[in-house]
Backbone as CSV, one residue per row, in Angstrom:
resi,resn,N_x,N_y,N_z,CA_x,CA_y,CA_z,C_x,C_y,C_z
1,UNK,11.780,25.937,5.609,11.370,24.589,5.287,11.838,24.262,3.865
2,UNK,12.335,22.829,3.642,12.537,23.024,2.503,11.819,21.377,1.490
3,UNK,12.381,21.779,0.442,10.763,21.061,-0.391,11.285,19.468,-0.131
4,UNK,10.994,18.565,-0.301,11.593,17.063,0.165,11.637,16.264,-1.443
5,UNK,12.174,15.739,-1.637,12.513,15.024,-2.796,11.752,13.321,-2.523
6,UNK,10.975,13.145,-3.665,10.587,11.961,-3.900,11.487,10.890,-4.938
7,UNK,11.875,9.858,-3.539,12.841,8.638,-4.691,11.978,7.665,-5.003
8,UNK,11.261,7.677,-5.973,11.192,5.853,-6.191,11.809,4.627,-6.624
9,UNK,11.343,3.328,-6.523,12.270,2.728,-6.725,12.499,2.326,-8.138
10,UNK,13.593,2.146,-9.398,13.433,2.758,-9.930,13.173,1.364,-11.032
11,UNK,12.074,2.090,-12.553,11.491,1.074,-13.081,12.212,0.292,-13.641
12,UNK,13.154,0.255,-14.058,14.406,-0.686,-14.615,14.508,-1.878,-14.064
13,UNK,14.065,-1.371,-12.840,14.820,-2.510,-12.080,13.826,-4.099,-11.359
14,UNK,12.327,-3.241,-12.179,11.130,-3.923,-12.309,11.659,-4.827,-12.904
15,UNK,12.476,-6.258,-12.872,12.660,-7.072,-13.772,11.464,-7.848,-14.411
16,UNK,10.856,-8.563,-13.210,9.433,-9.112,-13.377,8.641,-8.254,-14.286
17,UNK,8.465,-7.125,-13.718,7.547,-6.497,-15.104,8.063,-6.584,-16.543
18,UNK,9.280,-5.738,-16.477,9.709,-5.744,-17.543,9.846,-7.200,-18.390
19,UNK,10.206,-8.081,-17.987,10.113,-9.066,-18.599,8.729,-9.860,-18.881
20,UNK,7.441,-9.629,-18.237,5.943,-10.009,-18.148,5.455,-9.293,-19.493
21,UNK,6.263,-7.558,-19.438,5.555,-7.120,-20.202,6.351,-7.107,-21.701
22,UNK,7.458,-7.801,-22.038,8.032,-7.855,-23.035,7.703,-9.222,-23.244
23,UNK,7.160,-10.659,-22.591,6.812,-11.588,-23.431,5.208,-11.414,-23.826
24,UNK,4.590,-10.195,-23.113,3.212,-10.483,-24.120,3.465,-9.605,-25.264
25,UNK,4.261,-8.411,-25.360,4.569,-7.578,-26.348,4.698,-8.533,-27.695
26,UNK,5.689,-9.762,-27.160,6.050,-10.540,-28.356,5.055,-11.493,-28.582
27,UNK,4.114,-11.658,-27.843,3.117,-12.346,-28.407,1.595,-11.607,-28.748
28,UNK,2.223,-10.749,-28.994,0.806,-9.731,-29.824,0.778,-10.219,-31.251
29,UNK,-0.499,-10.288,-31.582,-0.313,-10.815,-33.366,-0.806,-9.599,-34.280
30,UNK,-0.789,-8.597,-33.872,-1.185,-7.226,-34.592,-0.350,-5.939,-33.976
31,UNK,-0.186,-5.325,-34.849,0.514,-4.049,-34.096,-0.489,-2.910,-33.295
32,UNK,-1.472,-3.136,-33.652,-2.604,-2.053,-33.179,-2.748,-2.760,-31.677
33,UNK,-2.587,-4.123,-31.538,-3.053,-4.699,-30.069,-1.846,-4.201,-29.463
34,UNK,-0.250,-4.049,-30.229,1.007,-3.810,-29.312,0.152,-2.370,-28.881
35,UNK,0.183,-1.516,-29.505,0.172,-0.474,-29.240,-1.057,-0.146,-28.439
36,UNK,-2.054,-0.511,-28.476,-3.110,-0.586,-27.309,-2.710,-1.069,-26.144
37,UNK,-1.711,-1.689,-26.098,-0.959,-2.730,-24.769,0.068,-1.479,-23.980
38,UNK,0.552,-1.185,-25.177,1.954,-0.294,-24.667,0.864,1.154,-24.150
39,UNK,-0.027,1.699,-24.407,-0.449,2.512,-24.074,-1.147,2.526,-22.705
40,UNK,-2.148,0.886,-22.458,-2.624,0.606,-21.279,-1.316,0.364,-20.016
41,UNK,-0.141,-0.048,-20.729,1.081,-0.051,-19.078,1.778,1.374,-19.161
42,UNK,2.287,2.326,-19.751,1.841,3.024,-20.253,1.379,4.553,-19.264
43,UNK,0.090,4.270,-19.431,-0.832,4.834,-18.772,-1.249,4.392,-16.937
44,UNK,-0.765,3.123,-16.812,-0.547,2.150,-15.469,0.919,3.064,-14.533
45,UNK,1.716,3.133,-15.168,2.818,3.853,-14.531,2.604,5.096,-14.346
46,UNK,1.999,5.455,-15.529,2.100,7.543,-15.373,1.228,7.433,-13.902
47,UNK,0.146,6.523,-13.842,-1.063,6.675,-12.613,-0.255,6.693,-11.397
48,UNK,0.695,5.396,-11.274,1.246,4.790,-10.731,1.938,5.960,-9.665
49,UNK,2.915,6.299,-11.084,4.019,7.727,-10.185,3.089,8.959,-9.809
50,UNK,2.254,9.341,-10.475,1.280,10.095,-9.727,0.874,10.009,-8.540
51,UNK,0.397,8.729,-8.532,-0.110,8.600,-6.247,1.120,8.860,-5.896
52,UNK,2.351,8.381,-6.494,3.587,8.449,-5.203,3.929,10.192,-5.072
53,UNK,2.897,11.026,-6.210,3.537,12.502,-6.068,4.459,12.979,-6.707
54,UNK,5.111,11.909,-7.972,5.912,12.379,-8.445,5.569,13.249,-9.438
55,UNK,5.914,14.429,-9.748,6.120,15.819,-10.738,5.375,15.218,-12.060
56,UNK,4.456,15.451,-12.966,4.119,15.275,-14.226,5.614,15.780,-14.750
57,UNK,6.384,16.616,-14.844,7.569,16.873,-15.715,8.769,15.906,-15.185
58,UNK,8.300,15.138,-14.168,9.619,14.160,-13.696,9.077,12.920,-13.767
59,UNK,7.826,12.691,-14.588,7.572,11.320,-15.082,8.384,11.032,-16.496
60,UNK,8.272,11.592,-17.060,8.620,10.786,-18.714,10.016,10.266,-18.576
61,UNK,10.969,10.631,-17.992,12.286,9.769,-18.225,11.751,8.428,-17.683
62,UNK,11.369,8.139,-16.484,11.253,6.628,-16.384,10.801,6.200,-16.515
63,UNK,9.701,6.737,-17.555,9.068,5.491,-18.288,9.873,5.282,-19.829
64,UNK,10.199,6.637,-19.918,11.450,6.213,-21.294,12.329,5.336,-21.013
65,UNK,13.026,5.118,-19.515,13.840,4.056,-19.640,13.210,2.481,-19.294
66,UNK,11.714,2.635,-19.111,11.292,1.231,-18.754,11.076,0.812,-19.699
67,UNK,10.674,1.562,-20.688,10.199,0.827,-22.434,11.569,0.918,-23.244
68,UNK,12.844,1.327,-22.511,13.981,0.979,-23.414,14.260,-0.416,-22.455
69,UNK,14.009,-0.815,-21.839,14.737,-2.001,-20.589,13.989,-3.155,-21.300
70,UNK,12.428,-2.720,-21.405,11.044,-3.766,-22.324,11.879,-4.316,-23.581
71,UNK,12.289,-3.041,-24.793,12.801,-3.409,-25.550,14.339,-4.365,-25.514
72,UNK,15.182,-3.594,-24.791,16.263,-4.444,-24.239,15.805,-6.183,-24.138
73,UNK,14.971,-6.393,-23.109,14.748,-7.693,-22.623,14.052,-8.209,-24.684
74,UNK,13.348,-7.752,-25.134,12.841,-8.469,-26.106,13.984,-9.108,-27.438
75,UNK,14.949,-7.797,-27.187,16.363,-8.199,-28.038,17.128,-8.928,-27.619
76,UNK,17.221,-9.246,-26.489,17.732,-10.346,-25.587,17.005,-11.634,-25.832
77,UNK,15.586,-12.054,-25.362,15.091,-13.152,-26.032,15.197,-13.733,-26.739
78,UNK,15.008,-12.661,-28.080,15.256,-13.179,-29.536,16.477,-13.428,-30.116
79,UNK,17.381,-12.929,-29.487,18.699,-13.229,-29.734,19.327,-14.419,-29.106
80,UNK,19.018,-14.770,-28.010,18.663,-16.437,-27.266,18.279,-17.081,-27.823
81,UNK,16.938,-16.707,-28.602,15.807,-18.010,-29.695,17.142,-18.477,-30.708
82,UNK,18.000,-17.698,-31.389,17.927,-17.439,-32.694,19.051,-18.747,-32.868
């Protein structure tokens, strides 16, 4: 028997989120609320990939690349505003 591989689909590609969660990022008026924010979605995904079974050691890349995609979209915005 052999072990089966879990794909999800992958967070990047969460546009809606990513972009939901990069215009409240930019409308935080304290850094302690960003960072209480970034910790509560955050903590929403690690849960998230957990029910689907995915590996605690095969979580952190995608959430490293969902909070580089967050940041992406926010440098994008502001570079639109400017």
């Amino acid at each position: 028997m052999t072990d089966a591989q879990i794909i999800v689909f992958p967070l990047t590609r969460r546009v809606g989120k990513i972009r939901t969660v990069a215009a409240t990022l930019s409308g935080m008026k304290t850094d302690k609320m960003a960072r209480a924010y970034r910790m509560q979605i955050t903590a929403g995904i690690l849960t998230n990939l957990g029910k689907l079974g995915v590996a605690p050691i095969d979580q952190n890349e995608p959430v490293f690349e969902f909070w580089r995609a967050v940041h992406d979209e926010i440098a994008r915005t502001m570079e639109g505003a400017a």
